[in-house]
C-alpha positions, -999 to 999 in steps of 0.1 A, spaced: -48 27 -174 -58 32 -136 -68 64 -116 -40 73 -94 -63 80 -70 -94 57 -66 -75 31 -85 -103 22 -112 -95 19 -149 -98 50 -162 -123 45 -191 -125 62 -228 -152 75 -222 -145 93 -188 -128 127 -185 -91 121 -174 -67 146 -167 -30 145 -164 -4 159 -139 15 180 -158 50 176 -133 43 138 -131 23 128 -159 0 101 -139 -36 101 -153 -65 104 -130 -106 103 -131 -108 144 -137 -133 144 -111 -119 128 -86 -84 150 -96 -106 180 -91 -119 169 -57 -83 165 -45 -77 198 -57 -103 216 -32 -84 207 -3 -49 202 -18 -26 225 -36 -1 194 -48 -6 165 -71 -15 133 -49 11 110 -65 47 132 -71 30 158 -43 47 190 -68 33 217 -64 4 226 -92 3 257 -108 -26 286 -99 -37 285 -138 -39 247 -135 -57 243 -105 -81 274 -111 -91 248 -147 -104 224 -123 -117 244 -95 -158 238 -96 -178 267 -112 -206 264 -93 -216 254 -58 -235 225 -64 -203 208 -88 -183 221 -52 -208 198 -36 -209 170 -57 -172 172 -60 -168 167 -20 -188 141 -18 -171 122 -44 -140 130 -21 -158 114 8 -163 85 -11 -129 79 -20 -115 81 10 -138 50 19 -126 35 -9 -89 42 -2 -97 23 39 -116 -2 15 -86 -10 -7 -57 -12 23 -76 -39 35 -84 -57 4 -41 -53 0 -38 -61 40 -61 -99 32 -44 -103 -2 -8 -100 9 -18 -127 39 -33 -151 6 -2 -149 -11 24 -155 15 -4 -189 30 0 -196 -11 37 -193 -10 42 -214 20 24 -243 8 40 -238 -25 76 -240 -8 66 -261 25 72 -230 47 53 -233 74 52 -206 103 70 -222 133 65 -212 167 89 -212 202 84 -247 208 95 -253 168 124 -241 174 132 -254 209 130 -286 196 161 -279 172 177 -258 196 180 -276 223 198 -308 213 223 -285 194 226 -264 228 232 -301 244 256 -307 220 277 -279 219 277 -283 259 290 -319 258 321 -303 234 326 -278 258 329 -307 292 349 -327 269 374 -301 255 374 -287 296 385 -323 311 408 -326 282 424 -301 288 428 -307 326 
């Protein structure tokens, strides 16, 4: 089981808490620190109830603190993980053109097919014209 929203397991031993419109699971901490800036749940984006929300709002000012920062952190970790997806998903389609012999072509890759079938269809085209004359 992953945290919707810092996508790291979500352990046994860790508080987890649970949308109750969506039912995804996420780190209660890093739930909470969504909630101090966002009345909706971050995956289904329903809106939360007051009784809910007011269950995770922080007590005190230093677990307000601590709960911001975690937010900071996250949101490097969110810029973190689009560009570990942006490097994988160029991996796997290199992987999947070797695998399959796909190679990307360029212009001159395909002028070199083009062009003798442009030829081609142009030498049909004089021949079918004097024919026809």
């Amino acid at each position: 089981m992953r945290c919707n929203i810092c996508y790291l397991p979500i352990q046994e031993i860790t508080s987890k808490e649970t949308c109750p419109r969506c039912f995804n699971e996420f780190h209660r901490d890093h739930f909470a620190a969504w909630l101090l800036s966002h009345d909706y749940c971050p995956m289904c984006r329903e809106p939360l109830s007051d009784a809910f929300r007011e269950e995770l709002r922080p007590k005190t000012e230093n677990e307000r603190k601590r709960l911001e920062q975690s937010l900071a952190r996250l949101e490097g970790i969110g810029d973190m993980f689009k560009h570990l997806e942006s490097k994988q998903k160029k991996r796997i389609m290199a992987q999947r053109s070797r695998e399959f012999g796909i190679e990307r072509t360029g212009f001159k890759d395909y002028l070199k097919v083009a062009f003798p079938v442009i030829l081609l269809v142009l030498a049909i085209f004089v021949i079918v014209i004097a024919i026809n004359e």
